[in-house]
Structure formats: C-alpha cells, structure tokens
LOFITOR-938484 format. One record per residue (C-alpha): x, y, z. Coordinates in steps of 0.2 Angstrom, whole numbers, padded with zeros to 4 digits, always signed. Layout:
<atoms>
XYZ
...
</atoms>
This chain:
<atoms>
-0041-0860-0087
-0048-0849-0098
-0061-0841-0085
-0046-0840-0074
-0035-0829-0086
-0051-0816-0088
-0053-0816-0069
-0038-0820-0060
-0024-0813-0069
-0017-0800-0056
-0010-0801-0040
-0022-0809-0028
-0012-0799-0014
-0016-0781-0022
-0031-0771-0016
-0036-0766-0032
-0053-0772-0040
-0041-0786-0050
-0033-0791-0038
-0048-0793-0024
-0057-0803-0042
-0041-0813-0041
-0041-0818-0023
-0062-0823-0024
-0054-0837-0038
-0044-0843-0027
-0056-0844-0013
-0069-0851-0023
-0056-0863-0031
-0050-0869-0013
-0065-0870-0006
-0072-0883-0020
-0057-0893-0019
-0058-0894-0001
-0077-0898-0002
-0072-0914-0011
-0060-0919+0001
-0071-0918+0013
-0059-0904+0025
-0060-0887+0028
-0054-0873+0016
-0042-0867+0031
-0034-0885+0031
-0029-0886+0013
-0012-0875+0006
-0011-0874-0012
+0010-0878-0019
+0017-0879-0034
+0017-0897-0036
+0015-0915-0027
+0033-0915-0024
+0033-0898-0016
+0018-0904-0004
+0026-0918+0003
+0042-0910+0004
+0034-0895+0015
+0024-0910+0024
+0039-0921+0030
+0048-0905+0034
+0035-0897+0044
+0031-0914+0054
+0049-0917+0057
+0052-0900+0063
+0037-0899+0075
+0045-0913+0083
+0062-0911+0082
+0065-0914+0100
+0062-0931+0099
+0074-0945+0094
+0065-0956+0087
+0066-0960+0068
+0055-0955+0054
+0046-0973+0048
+0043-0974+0030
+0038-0987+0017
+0049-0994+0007
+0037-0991-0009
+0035-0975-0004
+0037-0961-0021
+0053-0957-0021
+0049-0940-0015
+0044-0947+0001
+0062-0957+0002
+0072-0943-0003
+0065-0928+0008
+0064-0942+0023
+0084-0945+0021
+0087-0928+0017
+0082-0920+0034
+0093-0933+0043
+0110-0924+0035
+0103-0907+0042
+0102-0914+0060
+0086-0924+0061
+0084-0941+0069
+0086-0956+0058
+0074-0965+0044
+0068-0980+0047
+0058-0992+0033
+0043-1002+0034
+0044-1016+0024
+0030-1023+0013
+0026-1040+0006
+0026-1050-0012
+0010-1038-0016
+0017-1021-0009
+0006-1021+0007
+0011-1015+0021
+0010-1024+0037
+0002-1016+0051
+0007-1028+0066
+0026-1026+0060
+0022-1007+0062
+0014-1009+0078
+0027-1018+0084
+0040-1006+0076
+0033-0991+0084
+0033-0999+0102
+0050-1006+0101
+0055-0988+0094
+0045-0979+0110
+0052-0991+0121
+0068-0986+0118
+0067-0967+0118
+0062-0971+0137
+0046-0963+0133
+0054-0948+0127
+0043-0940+0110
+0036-0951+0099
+0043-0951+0079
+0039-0938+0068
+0028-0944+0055
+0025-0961+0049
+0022-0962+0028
+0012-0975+0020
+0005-0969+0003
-0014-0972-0003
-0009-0982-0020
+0008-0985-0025
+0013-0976-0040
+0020-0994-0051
+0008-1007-0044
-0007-1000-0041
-0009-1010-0024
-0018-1000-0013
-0013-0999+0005
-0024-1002+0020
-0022-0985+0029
-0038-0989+0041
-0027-1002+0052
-0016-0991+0049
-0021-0976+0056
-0026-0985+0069
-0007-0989+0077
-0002-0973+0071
-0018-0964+0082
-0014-0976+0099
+0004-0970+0097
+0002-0953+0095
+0011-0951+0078
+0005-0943+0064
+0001-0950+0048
+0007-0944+0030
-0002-0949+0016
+0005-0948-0001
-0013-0948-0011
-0006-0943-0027
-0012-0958-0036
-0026-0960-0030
-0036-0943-0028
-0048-0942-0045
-0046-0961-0048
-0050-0971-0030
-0061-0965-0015
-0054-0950-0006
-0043-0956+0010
-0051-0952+0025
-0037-0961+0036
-0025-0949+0037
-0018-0933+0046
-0007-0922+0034
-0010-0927+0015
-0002-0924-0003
-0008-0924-0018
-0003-0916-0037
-0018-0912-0050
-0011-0919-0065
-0011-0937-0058
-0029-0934-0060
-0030-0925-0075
-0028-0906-0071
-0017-0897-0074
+0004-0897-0070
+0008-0886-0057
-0002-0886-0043
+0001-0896-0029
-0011-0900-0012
-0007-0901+0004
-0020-0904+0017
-0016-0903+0036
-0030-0908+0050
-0033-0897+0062
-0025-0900+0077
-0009-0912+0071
+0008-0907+0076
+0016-0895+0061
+0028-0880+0060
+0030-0872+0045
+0047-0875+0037
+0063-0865+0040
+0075-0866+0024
+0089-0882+0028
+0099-0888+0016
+0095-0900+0003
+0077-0894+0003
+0072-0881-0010
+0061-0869+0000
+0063-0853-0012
+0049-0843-0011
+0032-0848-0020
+0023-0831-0023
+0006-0833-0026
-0003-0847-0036
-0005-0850-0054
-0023-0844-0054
-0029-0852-0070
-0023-0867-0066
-0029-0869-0049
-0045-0866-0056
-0044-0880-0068
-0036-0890-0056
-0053-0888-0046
-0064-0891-0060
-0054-0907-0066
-0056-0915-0049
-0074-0912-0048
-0075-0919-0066
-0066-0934-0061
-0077-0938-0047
-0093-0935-0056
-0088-0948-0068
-0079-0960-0054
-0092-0972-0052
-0092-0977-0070
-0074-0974-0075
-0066-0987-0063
-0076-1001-0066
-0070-0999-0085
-0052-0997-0082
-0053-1012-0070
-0061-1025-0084
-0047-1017-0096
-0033-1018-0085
-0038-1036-0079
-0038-1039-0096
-0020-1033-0100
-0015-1042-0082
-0023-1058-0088
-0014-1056-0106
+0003-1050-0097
+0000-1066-0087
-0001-1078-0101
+0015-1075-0108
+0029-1089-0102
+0041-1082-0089
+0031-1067-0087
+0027-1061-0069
+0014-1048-0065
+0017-1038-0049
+0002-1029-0038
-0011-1035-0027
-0021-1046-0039
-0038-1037-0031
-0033-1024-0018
-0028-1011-0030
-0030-0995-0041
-0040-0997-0057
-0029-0988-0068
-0011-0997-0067
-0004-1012-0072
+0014-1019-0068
+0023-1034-0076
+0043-1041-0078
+0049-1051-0091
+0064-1063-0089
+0077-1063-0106
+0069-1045-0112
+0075-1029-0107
+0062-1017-0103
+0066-1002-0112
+0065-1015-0128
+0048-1017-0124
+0045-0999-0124
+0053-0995-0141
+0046-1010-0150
+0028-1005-0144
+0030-0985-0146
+0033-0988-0166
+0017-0995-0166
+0009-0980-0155
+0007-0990-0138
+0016-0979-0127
+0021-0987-0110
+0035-0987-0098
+0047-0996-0090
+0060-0993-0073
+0056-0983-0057
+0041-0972-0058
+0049-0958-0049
+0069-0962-0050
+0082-0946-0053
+0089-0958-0069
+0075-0964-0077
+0079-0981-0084
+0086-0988-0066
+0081-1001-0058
+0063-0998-0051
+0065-0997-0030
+0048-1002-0027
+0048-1018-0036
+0066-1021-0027
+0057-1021-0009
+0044-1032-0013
+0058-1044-0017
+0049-1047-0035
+0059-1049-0053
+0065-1029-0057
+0072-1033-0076
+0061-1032-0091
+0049-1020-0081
+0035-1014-0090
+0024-1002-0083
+0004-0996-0092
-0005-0982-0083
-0024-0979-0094
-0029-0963-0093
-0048-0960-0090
-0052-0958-0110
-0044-0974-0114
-0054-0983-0125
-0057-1001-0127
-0049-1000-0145
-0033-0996-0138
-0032-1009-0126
-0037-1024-0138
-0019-1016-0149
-0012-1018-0133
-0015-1034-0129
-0013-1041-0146
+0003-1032-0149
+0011-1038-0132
+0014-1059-0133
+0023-1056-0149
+0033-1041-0147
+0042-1051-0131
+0042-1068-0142
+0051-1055-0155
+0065-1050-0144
+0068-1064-0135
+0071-1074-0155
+0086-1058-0158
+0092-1060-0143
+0094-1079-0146
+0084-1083-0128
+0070-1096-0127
+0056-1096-0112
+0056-1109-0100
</atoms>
C-alpha cells in the first residue's frame, strides 16, 4: 500500500507522467491477480467490493438474457448478497427466482438441479434458458465446500451460465476453475477492504448494467490504487503460503469441532470433510448465542453468532435454516491465517464451561 501511494496516487485516466505511473499499477496489479486465477487480464474488472461484484454479475447475466422467462436458480445458502440482488431484479421486471435446496450438510444437489433445469426448459417451450444459476464455492457459516465440477457440468449441457460466489474461498481453498462469471472481495483473504473482483469468461452471455431500482449502480470512478496493489500482493502471499497454512487450520478447527461436539446437546453443522479449513459452525440447545459471544469476548476470544451476512445482525442465520439444522445458540469461529495454536487451546478450554455456565443461570439442564 505504501508503494502504491508513491506511485499511484493521481488519476490513472490523465495523460500526465502520474497518471500514465498510476495506470501501469493498475495494469501490473491486475495482471498478477489475474495470473493467479488462472484468466486473462481482459477478463477480470476490478469494484469496490465483493458485494458490488456479484451485484454487477447477477445484473449483467440477467440483463443479457432478459428475454427469456425462465427463473434465475439460486441456492438457498447462497450470501445474502446473492439472495438479495436475485430478488431484487424480479421487482424491476425480471423473471422469477427460483431456490436449489441443499441437504443436512449444506450440499447441493446436482440431480435435483438437473432435473430442475429440464422441467424449467420444458416449460418455456424451448424458449431461452435461465439467466444464471448461483452456487457459491464455500458457504460463508459452514465451511462446506460445494461440488461446482458436477455442477458445471448441468449448467454446461443446458446452456446456462454459472455464478460463483468464491469469496470464501479465493486465499484459503484451491482456486475454482468450474465456473463462468466469478466474485470475490480481498479482505476475506486478507487484503485490504475495498476492492472487490469480478471475473467474466470470454464468451459467456453479459451486458453491462443499466441503472434499475433497488440496485446501487452510482458511478465507481477509478480504483483505489494502493489498495488494489496490496490486494494483489496479499493473494499472492496467501497462495505462497497455502499449502502449509490449511493443513494447520484443519487439525485446529477439527480440534474445535471435536471439542464443540463433546458438549451435551451441542450440534455442529458443515460437512464433517468436504469443507473449508478455516470455519467452524456449531448450535447449542438452552444457550442463546449472543451469550456465548459475550461470555467468551471478556476473555478475548472473539467469535460470532446469527447470519453471517444478515441486514440485522443477530437474526436467525438463513443458511443454517435451509439445511433444516438447529438455528438457536449459533456460534460461528473463522481462524485467520496467523492463528496460533495458543489461541485455539483458550478456545477450547474456555468453551464446555462457558455453555455449562449459562445454562446453570438460566436454570436449564442438558439432556
């Protein structure tokens, strides 16, 4: 960030001998970025955030196939973002969402998607296919880690496009390579907030957004240069150090799902296997989970509890909801890459007798 405040400063669109230093950032910047996910530079915009990118995605998918009548299909564990800019393009005139269910682990299925997709094409008498369909690399609560290759297979043999919301993933897992517009945000993997990626293959159906209502589409001007810059450099730090961060933050958060798991009337959510390295999830009957939260914040163990994404933070979380699983006394633990084993071991011994401790005031025993 520092380099880019010396170099990149002034306008990027002025001729001037600041503004051409400016624009070679952000070339170099992109083209790093784009190097690591494995596309070409001219198939990678740079927004101001995650939330921005799949916005502009959905919108432009919808939009390049606004003639057709089909639904837009999205999971329902998809961020909130997803859900939200999906339903809000239906009030402006767009065909209907549809949701893809998931099972007791959060997975998708793909055969329910195939057979979804055919019914849906049956009935527009052959007439366009949907818009987009969005299924996210990782879900942002769980952790469970979705499988895009069967996938993208339906999606390919129907002729639909596939949105990929690879926030939590890009840094942490291997890049997707299933996918044909992707989004992502650099802070998720350690870079700075503000700068959002959105990646869009050659060839896949997309218009670029006209302003409709209940979309912010105000103008972006150009990028924050510095950040862009240290948004490039994080990601390629977090890949250099990949292969021997994730194995770490497995065996730690195995350990905190074992421990999680141990406690009576305790149910901990995810795919036990299939999954991000860096989450954990787990609901507790007779404990409320922002309780949890406070009790373990005054001893400096900071984790959360609700939706990861919701408007109102402390509502019920949506994801946990469709996978039909216990929503009440949710907690929530995401380790960041420097976590070290000290903090975890507090963690875990800090955790059975906090719940045991409210549950006694609150006069409740386990099962």
């Amino acid at each position: 960030m520092l380099a880019g405040l010396d170099d990149g400063w002034a306008d990027p669109s002025r001729l001037h001998r600041e503004g051409r230093r400016a624009q070679l950032v952000i070339n170099d910047a992109k083209a790093r970025i784009a190097a690591l996910l494995d596309i070409r530079t001219d198939e990678l915009t740079i927004v101001r955030s995650g939330t921005h990118a799949v916005r502009t995605a959905i919108e432009g998918l919808a939009q390049a196939r606004r003639r057709s009548s089909a639904p837009m299909i999205v999971s329902t564990v998809e961020h909130s973002c997803v859900i939200d800019a999906s339903e809000a393009l239906t009030l402006n005139g767009a065909s209907a969402v549809r949701h893809l269910g998931v099972d007791r682990d959060g997975l998708v299925d793909p055969s329910e998607l195939a057979t979804l997709l055919s019914d849906l094409m049956a009935r527009a008498d052959a007439g366009p296919p949907p818009p987009f369909v969005a299924v996210q690399s990782v879900n942002q609560e769980t952790g469970t880690a979705q499988p895009l290759d069967r996938v993208a297979e339906i999606t390919r043999s129907a002729d639909v496009p596939l949105l990929v919301d690879a926030s939590q993933s890009l840094g942490r897992e291997d890049v997707p390579v299933h996918w044909d517009v992707m989004a992502g945000s650099a802070h998720k993997w350690g870079g700075p907030a503000g700068i959002g990626l959105l990646a869009i293959r050659t060839g896949v159906r997309w218009r670029a957004p006209t302003p409709v209502r209940g979309l912010d589409r105000t103008s972006d001007g150009f990028p924050d240069v510095p950040a862009l810059l240290a948004a490039a450099a994080s990601l390629e730090q977090a890949e250099r150090e990949r292969a021997v961060v994730r194995p770490r933050l497995l065996a730690l958060t195995d350990q905190i799902r074992a421990t999680a798991a141990s406690i009576p009337d305790v149910e901990v959510v995810g795919h036990p296997t299939q999954r991000a390295a860096h989450l954990v999830t787990f609901s507790c009957l007779y404990v409320a989970g922002d309780a949890i939260v406070g009790a373990l914040d005054r001893i400096d163990l900071s984790v959360a509890s609700g939706s990861a994404c919701a408007s109102v933070q402390h509502g019920p979380s949506h994801v946990l909801a469709a996978m039909g699983v216990l929503t009440h006394g949710n907690v929530r633990i995401g380790l960041p890459a420097d976590v070290t084993d000290a903090d975890v071991a507090r963690l875990i011994d800090a955790l059975p007798p906090v719940v045991a401790a409210i549950r006694a005031d609150a006069g409740t025993v386990g099962l």
